[in-house]
Backbone and ligand atoms as CSV (ligand in chain L), in Angstrom:
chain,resi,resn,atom,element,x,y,z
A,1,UNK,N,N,86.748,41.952,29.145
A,1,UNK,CA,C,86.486,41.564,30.542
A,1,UNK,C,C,85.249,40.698,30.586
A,2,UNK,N,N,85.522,39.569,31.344
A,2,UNK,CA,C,84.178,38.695,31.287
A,2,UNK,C,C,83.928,37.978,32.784
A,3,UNK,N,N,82.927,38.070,32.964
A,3,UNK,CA,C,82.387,37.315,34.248
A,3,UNK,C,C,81.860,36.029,33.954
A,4,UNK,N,N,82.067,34.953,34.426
A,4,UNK,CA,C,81.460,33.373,34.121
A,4,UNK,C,C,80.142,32.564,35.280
A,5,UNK,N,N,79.552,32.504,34.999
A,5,UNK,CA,C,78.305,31.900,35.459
A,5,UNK,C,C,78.201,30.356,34.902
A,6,UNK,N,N,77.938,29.611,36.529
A,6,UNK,CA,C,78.104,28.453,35.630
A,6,UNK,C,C,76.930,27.378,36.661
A,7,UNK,N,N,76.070,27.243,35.757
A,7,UNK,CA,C,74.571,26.512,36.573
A,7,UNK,C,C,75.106,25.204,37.205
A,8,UNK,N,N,73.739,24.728,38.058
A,8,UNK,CA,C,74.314,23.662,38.841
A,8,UNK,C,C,74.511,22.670,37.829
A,9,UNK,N,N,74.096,22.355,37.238
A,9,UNK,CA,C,74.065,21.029,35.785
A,9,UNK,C,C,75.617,21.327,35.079
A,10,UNK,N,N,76.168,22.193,35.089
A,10,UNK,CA,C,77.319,22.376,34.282
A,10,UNK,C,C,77.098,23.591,33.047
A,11,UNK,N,N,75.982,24.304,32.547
A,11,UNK,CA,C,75.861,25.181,31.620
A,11,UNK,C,C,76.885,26.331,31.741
A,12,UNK,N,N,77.342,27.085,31.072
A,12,UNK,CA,C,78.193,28.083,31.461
A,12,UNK,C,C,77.628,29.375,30.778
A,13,UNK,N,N,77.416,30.486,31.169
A,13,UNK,CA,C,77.154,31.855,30.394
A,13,UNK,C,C,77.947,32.707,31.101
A,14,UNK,N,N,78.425,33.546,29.932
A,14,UNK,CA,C,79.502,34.533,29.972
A,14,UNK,C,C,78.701,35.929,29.844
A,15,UNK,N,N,79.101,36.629,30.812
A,15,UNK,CA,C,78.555,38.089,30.741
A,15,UNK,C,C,79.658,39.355,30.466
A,16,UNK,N,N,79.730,40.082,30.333
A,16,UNK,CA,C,80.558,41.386,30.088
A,16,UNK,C,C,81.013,42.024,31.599
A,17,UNK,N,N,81.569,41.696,32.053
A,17,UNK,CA,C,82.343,42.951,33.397
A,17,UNK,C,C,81.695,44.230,33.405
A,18,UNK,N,N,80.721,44.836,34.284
A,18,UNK,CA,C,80.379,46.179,34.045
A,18,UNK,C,C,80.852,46.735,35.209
A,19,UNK,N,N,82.085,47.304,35.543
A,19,UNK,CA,C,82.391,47.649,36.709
A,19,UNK,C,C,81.507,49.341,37.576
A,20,UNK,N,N,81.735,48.824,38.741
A,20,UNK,CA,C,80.363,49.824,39.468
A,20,UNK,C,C,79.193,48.748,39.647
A,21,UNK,N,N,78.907,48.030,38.655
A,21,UNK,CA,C,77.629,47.564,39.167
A,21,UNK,C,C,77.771,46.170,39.980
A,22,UNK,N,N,76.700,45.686,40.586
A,22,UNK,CA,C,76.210,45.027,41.325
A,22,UNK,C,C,76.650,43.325,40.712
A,23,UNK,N,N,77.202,42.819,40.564
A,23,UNK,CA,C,77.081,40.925,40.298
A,23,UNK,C,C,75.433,40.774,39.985
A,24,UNK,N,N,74.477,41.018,41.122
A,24,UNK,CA,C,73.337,40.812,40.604
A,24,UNK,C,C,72.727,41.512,39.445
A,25,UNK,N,N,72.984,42.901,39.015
A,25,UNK,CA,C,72.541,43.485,38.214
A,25,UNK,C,C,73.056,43.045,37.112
A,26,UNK,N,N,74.458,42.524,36.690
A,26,UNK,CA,C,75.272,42.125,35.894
A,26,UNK,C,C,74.275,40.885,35.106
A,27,UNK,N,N,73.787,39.876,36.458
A,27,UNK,CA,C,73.243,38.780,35.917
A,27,UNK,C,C,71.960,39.315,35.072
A,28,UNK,N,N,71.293,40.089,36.106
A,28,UNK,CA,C,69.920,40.320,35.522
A,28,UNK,C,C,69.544,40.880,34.609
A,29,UNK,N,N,70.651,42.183,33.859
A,29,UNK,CA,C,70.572,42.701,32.760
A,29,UNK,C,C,71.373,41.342,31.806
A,30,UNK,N,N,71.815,40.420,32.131
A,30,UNK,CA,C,72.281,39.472,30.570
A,30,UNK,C,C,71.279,38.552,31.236
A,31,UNK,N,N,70.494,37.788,31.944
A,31,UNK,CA,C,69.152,36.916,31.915
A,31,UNK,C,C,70.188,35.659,32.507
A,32,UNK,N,N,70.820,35.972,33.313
A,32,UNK,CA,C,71.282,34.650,33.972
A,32,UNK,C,C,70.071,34.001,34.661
A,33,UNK,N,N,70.015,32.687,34.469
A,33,UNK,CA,C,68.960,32.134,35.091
A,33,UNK,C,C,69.419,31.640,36.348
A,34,UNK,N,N,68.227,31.496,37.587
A,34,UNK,CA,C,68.325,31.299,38.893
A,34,UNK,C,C,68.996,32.866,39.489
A,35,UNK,N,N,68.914,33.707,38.888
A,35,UNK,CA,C,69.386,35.000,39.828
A,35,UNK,C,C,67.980,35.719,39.562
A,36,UNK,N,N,67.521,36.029,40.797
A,36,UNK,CA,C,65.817,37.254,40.671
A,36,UNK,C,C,66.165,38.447,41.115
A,37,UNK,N,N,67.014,38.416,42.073
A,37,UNK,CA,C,67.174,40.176,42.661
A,37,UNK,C,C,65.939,40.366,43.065
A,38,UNK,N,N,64.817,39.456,43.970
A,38,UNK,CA,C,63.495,39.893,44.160
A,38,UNK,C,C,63.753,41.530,45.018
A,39,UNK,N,N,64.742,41.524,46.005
A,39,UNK,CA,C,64.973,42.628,46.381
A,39,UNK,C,C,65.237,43.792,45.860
A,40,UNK,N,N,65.719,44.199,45.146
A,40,UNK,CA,C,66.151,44.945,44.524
A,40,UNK,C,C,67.587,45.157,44.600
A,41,UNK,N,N,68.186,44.596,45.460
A,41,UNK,CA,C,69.593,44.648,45.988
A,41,UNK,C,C,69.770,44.786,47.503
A,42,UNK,N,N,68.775,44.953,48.315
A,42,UNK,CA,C,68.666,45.256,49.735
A,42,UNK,C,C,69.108,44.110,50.445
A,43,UNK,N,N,70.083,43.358,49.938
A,43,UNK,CA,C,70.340,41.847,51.216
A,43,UNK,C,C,69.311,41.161,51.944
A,44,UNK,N,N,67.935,41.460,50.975
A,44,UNK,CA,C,66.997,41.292,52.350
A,44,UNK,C,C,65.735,39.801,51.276
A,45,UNK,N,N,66.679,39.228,50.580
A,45,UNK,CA,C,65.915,38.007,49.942
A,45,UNK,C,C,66.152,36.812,49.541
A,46,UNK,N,N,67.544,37.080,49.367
A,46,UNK,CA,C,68.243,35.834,49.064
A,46,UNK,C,C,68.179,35.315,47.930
A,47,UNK,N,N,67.764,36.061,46.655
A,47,UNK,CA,C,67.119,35.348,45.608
A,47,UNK,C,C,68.427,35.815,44.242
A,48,UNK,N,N,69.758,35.977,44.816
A,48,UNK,CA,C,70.583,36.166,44.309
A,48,UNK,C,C,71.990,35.595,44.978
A,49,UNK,N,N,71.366,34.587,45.176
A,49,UNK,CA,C,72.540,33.984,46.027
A,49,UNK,C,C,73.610,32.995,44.696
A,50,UNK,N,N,74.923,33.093,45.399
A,50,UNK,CA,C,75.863,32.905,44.159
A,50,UNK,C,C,77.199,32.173,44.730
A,51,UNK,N,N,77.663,31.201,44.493
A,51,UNK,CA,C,78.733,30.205,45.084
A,51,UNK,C,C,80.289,30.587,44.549
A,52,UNK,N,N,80.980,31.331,45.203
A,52,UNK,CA,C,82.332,31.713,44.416
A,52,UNK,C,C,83.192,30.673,44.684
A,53,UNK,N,N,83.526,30.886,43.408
A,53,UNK,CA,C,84.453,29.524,43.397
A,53,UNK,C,C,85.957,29.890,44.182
A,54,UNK,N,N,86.265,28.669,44.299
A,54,UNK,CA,C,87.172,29.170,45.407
A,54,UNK,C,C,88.579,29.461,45.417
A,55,UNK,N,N,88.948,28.999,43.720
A,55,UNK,CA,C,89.643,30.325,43.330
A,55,UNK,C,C,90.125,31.696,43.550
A,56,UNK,N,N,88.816,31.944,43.704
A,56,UNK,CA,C,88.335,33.581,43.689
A,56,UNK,C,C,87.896,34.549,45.215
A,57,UNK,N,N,88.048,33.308,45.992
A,57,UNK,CA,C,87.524,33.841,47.625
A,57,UNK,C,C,88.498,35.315,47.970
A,58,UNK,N,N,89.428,34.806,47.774
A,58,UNK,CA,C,90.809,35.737,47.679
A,58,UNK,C,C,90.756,36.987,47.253
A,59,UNK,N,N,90.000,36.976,46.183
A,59,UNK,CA,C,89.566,38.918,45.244
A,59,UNK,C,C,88.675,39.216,46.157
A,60,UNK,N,N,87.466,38.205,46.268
A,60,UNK,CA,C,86.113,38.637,46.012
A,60,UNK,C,C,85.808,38.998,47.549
A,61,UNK,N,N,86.162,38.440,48.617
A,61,UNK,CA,C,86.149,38.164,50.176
A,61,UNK,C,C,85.233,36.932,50.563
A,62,UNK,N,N,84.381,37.189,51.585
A,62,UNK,CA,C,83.989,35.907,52.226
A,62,UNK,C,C,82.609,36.696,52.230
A,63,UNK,N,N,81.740,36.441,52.657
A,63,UNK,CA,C,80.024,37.116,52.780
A,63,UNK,C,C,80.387,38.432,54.006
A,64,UNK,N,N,79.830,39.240,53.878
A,64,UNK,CA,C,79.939,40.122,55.173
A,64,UNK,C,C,78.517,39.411,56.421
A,65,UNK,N,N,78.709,40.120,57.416
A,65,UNK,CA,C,77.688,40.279,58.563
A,65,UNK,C,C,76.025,40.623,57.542
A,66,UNK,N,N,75.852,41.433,57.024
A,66,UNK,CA,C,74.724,41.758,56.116
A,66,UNK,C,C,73.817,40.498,55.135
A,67,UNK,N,N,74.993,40.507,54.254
A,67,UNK,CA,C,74.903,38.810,53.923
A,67,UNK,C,C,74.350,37.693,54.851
A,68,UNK,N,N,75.313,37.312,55.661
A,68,UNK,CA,C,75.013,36.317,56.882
A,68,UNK,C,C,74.055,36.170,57.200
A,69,UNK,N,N,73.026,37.110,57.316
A,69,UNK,CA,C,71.733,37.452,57.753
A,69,UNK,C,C,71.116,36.562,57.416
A,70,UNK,N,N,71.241,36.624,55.441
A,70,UNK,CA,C,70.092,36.340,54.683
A,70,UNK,C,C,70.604,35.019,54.733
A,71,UNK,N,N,71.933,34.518,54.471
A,71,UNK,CA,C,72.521,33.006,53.863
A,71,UNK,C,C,72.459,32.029,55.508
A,72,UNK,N,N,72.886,32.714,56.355
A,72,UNK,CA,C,72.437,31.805,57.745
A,72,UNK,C,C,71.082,30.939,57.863
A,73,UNK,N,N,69.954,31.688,57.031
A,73,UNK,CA,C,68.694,30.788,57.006
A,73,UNK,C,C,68.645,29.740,56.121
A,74,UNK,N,N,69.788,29.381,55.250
A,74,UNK,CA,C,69.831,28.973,54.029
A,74,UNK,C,C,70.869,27.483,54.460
A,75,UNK,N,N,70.042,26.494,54.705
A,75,UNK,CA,C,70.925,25.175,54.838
A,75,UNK,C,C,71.539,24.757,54.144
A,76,UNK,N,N,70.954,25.095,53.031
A,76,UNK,CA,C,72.615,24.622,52.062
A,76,UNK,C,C,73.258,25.452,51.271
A,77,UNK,N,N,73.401,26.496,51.731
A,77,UNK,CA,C,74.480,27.476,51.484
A,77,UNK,C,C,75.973,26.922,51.585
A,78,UNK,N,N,77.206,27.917,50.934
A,78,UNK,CA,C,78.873,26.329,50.753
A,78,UNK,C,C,79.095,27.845,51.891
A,79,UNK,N,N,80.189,27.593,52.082
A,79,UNK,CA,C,81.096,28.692,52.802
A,79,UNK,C,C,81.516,29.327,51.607
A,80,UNK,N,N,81.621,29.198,50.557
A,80,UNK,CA,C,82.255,30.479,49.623
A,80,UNK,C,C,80.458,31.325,49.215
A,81,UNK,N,N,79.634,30.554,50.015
A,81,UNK,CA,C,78.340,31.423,49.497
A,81,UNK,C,C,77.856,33.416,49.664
A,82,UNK,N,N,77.541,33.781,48.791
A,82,UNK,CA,C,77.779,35.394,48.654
A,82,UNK,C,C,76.290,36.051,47.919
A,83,UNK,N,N,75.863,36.772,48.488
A,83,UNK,CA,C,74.494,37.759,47.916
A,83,UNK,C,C,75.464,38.643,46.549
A,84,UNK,N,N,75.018,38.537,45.809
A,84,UNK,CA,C,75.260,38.737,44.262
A,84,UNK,C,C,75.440,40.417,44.220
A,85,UNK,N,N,74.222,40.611,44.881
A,85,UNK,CA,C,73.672,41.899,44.998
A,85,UNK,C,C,74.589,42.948,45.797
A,86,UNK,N,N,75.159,42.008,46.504
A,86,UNK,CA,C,76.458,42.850,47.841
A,86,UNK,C,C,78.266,42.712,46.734
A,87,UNK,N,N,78.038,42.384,45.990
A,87,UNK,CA,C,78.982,42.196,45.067
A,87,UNK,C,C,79.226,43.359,44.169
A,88,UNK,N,N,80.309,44.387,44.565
A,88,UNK,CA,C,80.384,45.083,43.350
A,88,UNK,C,C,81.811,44.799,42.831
A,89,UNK,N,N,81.359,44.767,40.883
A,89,UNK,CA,C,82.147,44.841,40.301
A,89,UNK,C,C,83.731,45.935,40.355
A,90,UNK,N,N,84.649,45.172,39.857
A,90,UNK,CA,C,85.513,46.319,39.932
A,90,UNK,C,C,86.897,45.745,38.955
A,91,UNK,N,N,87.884,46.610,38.212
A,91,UNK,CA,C,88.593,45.648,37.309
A,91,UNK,C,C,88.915,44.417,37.253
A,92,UNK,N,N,89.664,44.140,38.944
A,92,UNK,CA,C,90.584,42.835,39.683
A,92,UNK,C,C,89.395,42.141,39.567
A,93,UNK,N,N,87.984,41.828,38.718
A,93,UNK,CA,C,86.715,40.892,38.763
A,93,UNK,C,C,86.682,40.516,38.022
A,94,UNK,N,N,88.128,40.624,36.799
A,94,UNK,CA,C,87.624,40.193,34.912
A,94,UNK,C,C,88.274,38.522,35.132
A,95,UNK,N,N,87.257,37.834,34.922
A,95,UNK,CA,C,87.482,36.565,34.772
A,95,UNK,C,C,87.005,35.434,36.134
A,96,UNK,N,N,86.302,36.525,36.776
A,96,UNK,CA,C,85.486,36.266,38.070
A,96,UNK,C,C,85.038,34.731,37.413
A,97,UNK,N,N,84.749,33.846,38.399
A,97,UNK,CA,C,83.680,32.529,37.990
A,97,UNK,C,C,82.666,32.193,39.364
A,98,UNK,N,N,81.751,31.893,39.059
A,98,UNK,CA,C,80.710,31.466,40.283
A,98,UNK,C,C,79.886,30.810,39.731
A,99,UNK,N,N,79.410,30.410,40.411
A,99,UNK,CA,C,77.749,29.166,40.747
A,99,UNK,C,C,76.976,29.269,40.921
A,100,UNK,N,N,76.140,29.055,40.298
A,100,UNK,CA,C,74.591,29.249,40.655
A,100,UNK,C,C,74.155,27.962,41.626
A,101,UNK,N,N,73.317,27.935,42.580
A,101,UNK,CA,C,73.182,26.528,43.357
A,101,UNK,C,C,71.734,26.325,43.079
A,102,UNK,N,N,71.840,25.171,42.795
A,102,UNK,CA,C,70.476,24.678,42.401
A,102,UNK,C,C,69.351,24.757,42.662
A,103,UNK,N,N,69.304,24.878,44.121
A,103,UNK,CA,C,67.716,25.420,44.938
A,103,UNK,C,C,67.417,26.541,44.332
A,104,UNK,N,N,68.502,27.427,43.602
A,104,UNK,CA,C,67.681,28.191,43.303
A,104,UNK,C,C,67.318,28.391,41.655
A,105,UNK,N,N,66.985,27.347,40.963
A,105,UNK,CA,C,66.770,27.621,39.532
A,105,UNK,C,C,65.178,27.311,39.037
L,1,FES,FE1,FE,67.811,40.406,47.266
L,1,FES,FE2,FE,70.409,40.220,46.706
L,1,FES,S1,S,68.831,40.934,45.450
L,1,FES,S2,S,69.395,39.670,48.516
């Protein structure tokens, strides 16, 4: 099972599926760059913000109300934009792909 991360420049890193956990935790325990989790996961920083490709809108959903919060302040957020951290893994996620967006690297 693998999750794909893929920077704004085109780099790609592959992480391991850890289902239960968090997208953000996923990144932060393999060192994806541009993901901080300054929050800890609380929706309340934005510093794990993550572009699903749109492929994948379909598994993954759309941002909730919680989300919105943080990505509404965020002008260039896409519409597939999603808090990492509000992301939990789960089998139907093996082969997940997303974006890192550049503002934040
Ligand atoms: Fe802070 Fe996701 S870790 S909003």
């Amino acid at each position: 099972s693998v999750i794909t991360f893929i920077s704004h420049d085109g780099e790609k890193y592959e992480t391991p599926l850890e289902e239960g956990q968090s997208l953000m935790q996923i990144a932060i325990s393999n060192l994806i760059p541009g993901i901080d989790g300054d929050c800890g996961g609380e929706a309340a920083c934005g510093t794990c913000h993550v572009v699903v490709d749109e492929g994948w809108v379909d598994v993954m959903g759309r941002s909730t109300p919680v989300e919105e919060e943080m990505l509404s302040m965020n002008p260039e957020r896409e519409s597939t934009s999603r808090l990492a951290c509000q992301m939990t893994m789960s089998e139907g996620c093996d082969g997940l792909v997303v974006r890192l967006p550049e503002f934040q690297m």
